[in-house]
C-alpha positions in Angstrom: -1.8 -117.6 136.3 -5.7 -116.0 136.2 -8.6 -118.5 136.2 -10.2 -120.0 133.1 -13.6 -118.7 133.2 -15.3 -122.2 132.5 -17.5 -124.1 134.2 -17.5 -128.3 133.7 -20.7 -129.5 134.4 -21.4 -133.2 134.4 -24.7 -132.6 132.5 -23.8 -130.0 130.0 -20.0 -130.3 129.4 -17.6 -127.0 129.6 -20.0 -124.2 130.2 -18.3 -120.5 129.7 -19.2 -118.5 132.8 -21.4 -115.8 132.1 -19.9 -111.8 131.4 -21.6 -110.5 134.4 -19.7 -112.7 137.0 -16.4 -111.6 135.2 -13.7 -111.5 136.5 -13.2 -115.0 138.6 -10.9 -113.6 141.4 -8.5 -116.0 142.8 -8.7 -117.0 146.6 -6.2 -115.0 148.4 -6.2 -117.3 152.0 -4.6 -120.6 150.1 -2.7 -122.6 152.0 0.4 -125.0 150.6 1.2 -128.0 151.8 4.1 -131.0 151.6 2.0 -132.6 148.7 2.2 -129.9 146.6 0.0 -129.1 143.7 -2.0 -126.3 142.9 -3.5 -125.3 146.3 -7.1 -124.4 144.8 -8.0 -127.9 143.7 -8.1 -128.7 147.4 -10.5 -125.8 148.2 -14.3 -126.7 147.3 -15.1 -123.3 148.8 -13.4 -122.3 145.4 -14.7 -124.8 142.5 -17.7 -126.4 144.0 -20.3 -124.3 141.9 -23.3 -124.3 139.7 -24.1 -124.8 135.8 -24.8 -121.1 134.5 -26.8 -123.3 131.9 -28.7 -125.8 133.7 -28.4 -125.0 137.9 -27.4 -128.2 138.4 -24.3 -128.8 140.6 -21.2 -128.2 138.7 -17.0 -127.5 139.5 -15.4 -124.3 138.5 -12.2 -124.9 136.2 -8.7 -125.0 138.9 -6.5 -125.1 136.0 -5.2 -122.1 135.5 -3.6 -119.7 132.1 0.0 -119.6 131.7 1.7 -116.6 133.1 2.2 -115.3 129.4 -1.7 -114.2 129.5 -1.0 -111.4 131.5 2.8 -110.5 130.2 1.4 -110.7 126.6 -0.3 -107.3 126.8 1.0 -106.0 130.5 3.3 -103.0 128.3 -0.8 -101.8 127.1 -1.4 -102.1 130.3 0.8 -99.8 131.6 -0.7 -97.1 130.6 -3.9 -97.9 131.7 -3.2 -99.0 135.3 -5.6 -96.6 137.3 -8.7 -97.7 134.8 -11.2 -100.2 136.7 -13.8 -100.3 134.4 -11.7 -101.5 131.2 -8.9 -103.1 130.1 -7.0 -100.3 128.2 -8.1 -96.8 126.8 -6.7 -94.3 124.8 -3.3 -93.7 126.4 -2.9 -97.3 125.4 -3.0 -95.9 121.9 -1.0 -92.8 122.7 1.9 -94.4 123.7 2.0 -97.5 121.6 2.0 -95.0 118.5 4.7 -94.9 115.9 5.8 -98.5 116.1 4.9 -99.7 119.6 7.3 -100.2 122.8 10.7 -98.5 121.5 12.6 -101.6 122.9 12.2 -105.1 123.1 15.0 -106.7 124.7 14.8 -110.6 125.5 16.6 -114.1 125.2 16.4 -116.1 121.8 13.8 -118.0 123.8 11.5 -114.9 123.8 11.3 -115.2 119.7 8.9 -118.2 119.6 7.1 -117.7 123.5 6.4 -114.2 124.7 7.3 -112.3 121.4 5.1 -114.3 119.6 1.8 -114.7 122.0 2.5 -110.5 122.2 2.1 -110.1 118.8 -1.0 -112.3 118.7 -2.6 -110.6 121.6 -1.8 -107.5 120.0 -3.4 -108.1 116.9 -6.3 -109.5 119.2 -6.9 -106.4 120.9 -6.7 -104.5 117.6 -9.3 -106.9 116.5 -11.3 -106.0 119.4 -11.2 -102.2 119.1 -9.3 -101.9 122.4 -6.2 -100.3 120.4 -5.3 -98.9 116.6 -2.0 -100.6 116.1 -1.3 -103.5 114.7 2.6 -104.6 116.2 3.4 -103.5 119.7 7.4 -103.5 120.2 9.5 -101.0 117.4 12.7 -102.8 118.1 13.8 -106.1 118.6 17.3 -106.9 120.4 18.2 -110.7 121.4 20.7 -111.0 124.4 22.8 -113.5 125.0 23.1 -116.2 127.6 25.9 -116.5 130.2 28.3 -119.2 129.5 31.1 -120.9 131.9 33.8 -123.2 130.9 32.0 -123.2 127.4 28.4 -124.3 128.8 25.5 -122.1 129.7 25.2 -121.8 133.4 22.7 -124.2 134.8 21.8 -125.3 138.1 21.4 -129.1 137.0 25.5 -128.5 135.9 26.7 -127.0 138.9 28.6 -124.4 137.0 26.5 -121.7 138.0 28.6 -118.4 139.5 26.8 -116.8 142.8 27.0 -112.9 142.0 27.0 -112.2 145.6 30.0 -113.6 146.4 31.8 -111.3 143.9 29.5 -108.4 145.0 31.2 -109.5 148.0 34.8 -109.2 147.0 35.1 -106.7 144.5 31.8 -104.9 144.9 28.9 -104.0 142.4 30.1 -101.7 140.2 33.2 -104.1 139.1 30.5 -107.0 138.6 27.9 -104.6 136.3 31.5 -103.2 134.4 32.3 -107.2 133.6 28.9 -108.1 132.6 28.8 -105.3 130.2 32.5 -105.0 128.7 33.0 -109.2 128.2 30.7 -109.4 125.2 27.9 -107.1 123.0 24.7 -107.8 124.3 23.8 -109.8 121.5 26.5 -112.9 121.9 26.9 -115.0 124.6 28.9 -113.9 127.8 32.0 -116.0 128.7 32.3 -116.1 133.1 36.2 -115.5 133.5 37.2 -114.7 136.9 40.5 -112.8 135.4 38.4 -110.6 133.5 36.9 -109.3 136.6 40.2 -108.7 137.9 40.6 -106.1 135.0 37.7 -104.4 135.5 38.4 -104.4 139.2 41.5 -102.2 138.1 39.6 -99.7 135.8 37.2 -99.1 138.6 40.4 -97.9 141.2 42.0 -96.2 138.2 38.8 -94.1 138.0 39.1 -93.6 141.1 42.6 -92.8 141.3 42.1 -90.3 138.3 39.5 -88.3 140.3 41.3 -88.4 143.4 44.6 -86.7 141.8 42.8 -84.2 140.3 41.3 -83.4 143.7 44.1 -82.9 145.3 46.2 -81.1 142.7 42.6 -78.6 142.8 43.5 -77.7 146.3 46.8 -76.5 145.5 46.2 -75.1 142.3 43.3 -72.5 140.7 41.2 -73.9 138.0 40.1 -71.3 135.9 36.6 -70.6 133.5 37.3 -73.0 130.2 38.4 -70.3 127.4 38.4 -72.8 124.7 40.6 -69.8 122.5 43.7 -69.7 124.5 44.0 -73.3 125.0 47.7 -74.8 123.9 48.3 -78.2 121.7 47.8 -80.6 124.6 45.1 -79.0 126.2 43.0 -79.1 122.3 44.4 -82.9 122.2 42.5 -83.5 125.2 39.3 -81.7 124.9 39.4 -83.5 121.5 39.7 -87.0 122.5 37.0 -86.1 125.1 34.7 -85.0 123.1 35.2 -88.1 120.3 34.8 -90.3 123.3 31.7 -89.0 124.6 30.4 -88.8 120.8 31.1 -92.5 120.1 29.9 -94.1 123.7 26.7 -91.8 123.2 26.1 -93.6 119.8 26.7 -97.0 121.1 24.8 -96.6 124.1 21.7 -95.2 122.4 21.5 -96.4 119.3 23.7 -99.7 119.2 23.2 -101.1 122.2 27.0 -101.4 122.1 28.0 -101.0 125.6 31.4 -103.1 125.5 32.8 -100.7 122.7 31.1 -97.6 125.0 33.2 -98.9 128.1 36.9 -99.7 125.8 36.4 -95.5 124.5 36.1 -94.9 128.5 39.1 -96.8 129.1 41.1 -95.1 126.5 40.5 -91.8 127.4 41.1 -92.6 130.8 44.4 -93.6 130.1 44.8 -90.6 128.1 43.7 -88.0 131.0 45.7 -89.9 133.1 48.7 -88.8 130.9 47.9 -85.1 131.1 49.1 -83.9 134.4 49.6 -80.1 134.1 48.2 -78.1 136.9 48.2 -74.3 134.8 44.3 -72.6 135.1 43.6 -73.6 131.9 44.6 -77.6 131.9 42.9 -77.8 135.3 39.6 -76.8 133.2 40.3 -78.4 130.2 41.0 -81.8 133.2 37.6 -80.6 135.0 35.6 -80.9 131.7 36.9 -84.5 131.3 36.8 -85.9 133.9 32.7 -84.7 134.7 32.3 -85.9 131.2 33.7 -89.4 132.3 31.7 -89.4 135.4 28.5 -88.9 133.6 28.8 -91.5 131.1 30.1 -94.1 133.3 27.3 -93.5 136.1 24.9 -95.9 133.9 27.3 -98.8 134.2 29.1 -98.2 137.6 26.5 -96.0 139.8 28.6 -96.2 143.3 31.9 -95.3 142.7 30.2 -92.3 139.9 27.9 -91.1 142.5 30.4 -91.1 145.7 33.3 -89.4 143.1 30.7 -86.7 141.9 30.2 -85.4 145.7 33.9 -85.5 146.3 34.1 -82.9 143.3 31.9 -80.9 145.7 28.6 -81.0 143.3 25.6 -81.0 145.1 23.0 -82.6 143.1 23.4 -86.4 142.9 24.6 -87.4 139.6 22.2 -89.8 138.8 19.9 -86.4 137.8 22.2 -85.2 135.7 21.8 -84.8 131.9 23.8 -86.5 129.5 26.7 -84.5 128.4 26.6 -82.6 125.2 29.3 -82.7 122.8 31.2 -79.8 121.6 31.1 -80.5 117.6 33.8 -77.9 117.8 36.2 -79.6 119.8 35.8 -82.5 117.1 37.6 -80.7 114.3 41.0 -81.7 114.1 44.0 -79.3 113.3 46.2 -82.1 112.4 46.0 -85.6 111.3 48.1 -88.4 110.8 49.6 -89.5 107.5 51.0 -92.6 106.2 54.3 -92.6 104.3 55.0 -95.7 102.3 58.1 -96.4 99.9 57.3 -98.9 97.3 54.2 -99.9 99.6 56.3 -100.5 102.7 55.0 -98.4 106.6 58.5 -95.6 106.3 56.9 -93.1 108.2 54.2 -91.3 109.8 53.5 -87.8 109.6 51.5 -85.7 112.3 50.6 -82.3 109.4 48.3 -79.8 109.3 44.9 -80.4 107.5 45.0 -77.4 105.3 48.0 -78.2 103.9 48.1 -78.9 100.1 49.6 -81.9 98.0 52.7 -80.3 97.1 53.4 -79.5 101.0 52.3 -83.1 102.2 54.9 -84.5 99.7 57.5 -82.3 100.7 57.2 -83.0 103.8 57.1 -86.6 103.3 60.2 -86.9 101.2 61.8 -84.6 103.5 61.3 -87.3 106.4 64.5 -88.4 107.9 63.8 -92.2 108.2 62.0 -91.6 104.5 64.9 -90.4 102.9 67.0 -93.9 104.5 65.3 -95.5 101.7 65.1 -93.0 99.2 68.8 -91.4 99.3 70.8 -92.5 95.9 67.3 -94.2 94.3 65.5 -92.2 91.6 61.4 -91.4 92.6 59.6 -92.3 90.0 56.2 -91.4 90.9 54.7 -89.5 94.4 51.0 -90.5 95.2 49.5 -88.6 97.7 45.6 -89.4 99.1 44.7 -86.2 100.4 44.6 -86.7 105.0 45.7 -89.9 104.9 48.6 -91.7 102.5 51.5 -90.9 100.8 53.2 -93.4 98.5 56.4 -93.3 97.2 57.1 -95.2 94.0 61.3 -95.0 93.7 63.9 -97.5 91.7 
């Protein structure tokens, strides 16, 4: 921690050093020993002194501030780093504006220790003319803590997990995806071994996905995405890419969600894993996905994102990449799925057309062959359709 700028005097008590020897610089050449204990207290070249009050002979204070002095403002200080002559200036203020920091993220610990001496210091400095603002962070997320066998990992419990050693095994990338797909960043995180077998297996299966399509490239053309000749799997695709990249950019941004961004990944990746054609246009349509994949994944699993993007022959690394855009036309669905219950009971359900009407959705419903099992010989009584989504029918 910095010195305390006080001077204990036998004569005069505490004694607050004077503003012109500000700062008190810290000896650099300290040497620690077997005793231990703060190294300065055994250096009189350091604390032997005299009374800025009376002259008389006098220590300088050893004791030092609690690292939170200097992390309780360091954000301010940021944008101040190359001033010598004061503690912050106006790009302090430009970029706390609006709020403060956009994004506090810290254990529960941090809500009565560093959260709370930042706010003070904060409203300190504000005090002080040094800034405008009164609170300095916008948003506040608490993480939670990393648990095995039901108990938070501690060193005095011996149940702590060495990350090396599965570095080691199963490499970085698996040990980021676990971290971030066991739990939201706001509960606690349950160690399991198994679970980093699973993520183990998405991390090949990306791989393997990529790796197909590269070889099924350098047999067959891959045309220029013409988003008007595409058939009924090709649109299925595109549209469940796009949905994807829609939802994981929403919880990556906004919700911090990161679990439910990497479960969308895994089911699209199951999806494009589905769609083998090789024809110009599914090559593109596979193309588009698949870079899409690669560029939301790279935040979570770097290696394997980078290495896979310069076997698709791009040259730029992908980590300068910009975030994929989504194609809000990609997102509007022909057909969607409808419900058919008789007398409240799952009969049926129904992939129609959007645009269809009332009278068409029921037709089609009672038309069903595995509807009209349990309608044949029974009188309907009533039809109830919910426009894009249910069809009820009431018979006796």
């Amino acid at each position: 921690g910095c010195p305390i700028p006080i001077v204990n005097c036998p004569s005069c008590g505490s004694v607050a050093v004077p503003e012109a020897e500000l700062p008190i610089k810290l000896p650099e050449d300290v040497k620690f020993d077997d005793a231990g204990g703060s190294p300065i207290k055994k250096m009189p070249e350091f604390y032997e002194t005299s009374c800025p009050s009376c002259g008389g002979k006098a220590e300088r204070e050893t004791d030092t501030f609690d690292t939170f002095f200097e992390s309780s403002w360091y954000f301010a200080r940021y944008a101040s780093k190359d001033n010598e002559t004061a503690m912050l200036d106006d790009r302090a203020d430009y970029w706390l504006a609006n709020g403060g920091v956009d994004q506090y993220i810290g254990g529960i610990e941090h809500a009565i220790l560093h959260l709370l001496y930042a706010r003070f210091f904060n409203k300190l400095l504000r005090d002080e003319g040094l800034i405008k603002y009164s609170e300095p962070f916008k948003n506040l997320l608490t993480q939670g803590m990393v648990l095995k066998d039901g108990a938070k990992m501690s060193k005095s419990k011996g149940n702590t997990v060495d990350p090396q050693e599965m570095i080691a095994k199963y490499g970085a990338d698996t040990v980021r995806l676990f971290i971030l797909f066991a739990a939201p960043p706001t509960q606690d995180l349950e160690w399991s071994d198994s679970g980093l077998e699973g993520s183990y297996r998405f991390v090949n299966k990306i791989y393997r996905l990529v790796s197909n399509f590269i070889s099924d490239s350098q047999s067959h053309a891959i045309a220029s995405l013409n988003i008007d000749t595409l058939n009924k799997a090709q649109k299925d695709i595109r549209q469940k890419t796009h949905q994807t990249l829609s939802k994981i950019t929403d919880d990556m941004s906004r919700r911090h969600s990161f679990n439910t961004a990497i479960a969308a990944l895994m089911e699209l990746s199951n999806a494009l894993a589905k769609f083998t054609a090789t024809d110009e246009q599914s090559m593109a349509v596979r193309r588009e996905s698949i870079n899409i994949i690669l560029k939301s994944l790279s935040p979570i699993t770097p290696h394997i994102c980078h290495y896979l993007w310069h076997a698709l022959d791009n040259e730029t690394a992908i980590i300068n990449e910009t975030w994929p855009s989504i194609d809000k036309a990609a997102l509007v669905q022909d057909e969607v799925q409808i419900i058919v219950q008789v007398n409240g009971k799952l009969r049926a359900k129904l992939m129609l057309s959007i645009d269809m009407d009332k009278a068409q959705v029921e037709s089609q419903a009672l038309a069903d062959e595995n509807v009209i099992k349990f309608t044949e010989g029974k009188a309907v009584v009533k039809v109830i359709v919910v426009p894009n989504k249910l069809v009820n029918i009431v018979i006796k």
